[in-house]
C-alpha positions in Angstrom: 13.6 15.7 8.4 10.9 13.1 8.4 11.1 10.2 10.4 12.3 7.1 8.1 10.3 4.7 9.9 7.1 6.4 9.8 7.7 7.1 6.1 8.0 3.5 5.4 4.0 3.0 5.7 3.6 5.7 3.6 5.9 4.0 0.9 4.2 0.8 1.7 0.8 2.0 1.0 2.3 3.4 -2.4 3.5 0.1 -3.1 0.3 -1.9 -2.0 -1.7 0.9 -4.6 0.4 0.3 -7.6 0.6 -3.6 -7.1 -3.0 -4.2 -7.1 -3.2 -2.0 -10.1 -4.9 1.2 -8.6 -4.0 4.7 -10.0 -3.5 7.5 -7.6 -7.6 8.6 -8.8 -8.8 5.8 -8.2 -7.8 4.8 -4.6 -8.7 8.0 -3.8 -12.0 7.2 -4.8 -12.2 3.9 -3.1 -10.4 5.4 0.0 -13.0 8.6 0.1 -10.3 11.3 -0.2 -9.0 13.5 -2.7 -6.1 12.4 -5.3 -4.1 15.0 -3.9 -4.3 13.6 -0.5 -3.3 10.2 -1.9 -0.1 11.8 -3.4 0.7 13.5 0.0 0.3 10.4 2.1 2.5 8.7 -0.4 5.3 11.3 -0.1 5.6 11.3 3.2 4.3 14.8 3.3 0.8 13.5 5.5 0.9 11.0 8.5 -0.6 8.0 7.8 -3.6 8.1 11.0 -5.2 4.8 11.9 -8.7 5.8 10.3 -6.5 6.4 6.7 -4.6 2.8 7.7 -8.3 1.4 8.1 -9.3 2.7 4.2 -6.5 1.5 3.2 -7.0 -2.1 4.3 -10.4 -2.1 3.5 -10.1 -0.7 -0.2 -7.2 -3.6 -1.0 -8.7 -6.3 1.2 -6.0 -6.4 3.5 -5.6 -6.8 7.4 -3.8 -3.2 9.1 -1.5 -5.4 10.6 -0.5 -6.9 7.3 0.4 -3.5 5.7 2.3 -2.6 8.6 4.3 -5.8 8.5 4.8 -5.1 4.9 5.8 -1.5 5.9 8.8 -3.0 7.8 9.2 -5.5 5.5 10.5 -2.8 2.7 12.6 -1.2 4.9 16.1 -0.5 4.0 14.7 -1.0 0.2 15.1 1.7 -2.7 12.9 4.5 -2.3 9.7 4.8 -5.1 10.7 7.8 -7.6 7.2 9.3 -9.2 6.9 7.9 -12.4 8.8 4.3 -11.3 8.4 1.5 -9.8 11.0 -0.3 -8.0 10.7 -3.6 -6.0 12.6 -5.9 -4.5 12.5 -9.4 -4.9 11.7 -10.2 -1.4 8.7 -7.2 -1.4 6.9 -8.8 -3.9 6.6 -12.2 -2.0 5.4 -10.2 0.9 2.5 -8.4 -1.5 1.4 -12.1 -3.1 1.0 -13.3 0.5 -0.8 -10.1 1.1 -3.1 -10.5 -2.1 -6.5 -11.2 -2.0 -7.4 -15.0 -2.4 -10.5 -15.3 -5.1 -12.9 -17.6 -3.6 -13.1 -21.1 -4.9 -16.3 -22.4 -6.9 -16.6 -25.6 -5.4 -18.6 -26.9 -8.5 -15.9 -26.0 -11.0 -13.4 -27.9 -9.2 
């Protein structure tokens, strides 16, 4: 049996994907792996290295430390089923701290 704790950044990272709108396809693309890998790392079937943790955070504009806080952050939540989505309330505060800030245009303000 896997170990819960490292599966958490693995359900983290599926979370992070489908919050800022990415299909599996497309962070693969962004991330420079196969789909199929994506799916993987987001069972829990492939460890999450620090080079994948790096693509990650690059490809959703995030710091590594941030998606691991957020990792721990779920803990203890409902698992994701394929097909659903399921958050809690206090997850997605943790991702809209974690999203991206668009810059400002100082002349339209």
């Amino acid at each position: 049996m896997a170990d819960p704790h490292k599966q958490m950044i693995n359900e983290a990272l599926a979370l992070a994907r489908m919050y800022w709108g990415y299909s599996q396809q497309e962070m693969a693309d962004a991330l420079g792996m196969s789909q199929a890998m994506v799916s993987e790392i987001e069972r829990g079937t492939k460890s999450v290295t620090l080079e994948t943790l790096d693509r990650y955070a690059v490809a959703l504009g995030v710091k590594k430390s941030q998606l691991m806080f957020f990792a721990e952050e779920i803990e203890g939540q409902g698992p994701v089923r394929k097909g659903r989505l399921i958050v809690a309330d206090a997850a997605l505060r943790v991702l809209r701290k974690l999203k991206p800030v668009e810059p400002v245009d100082a002349e339209t303000v």
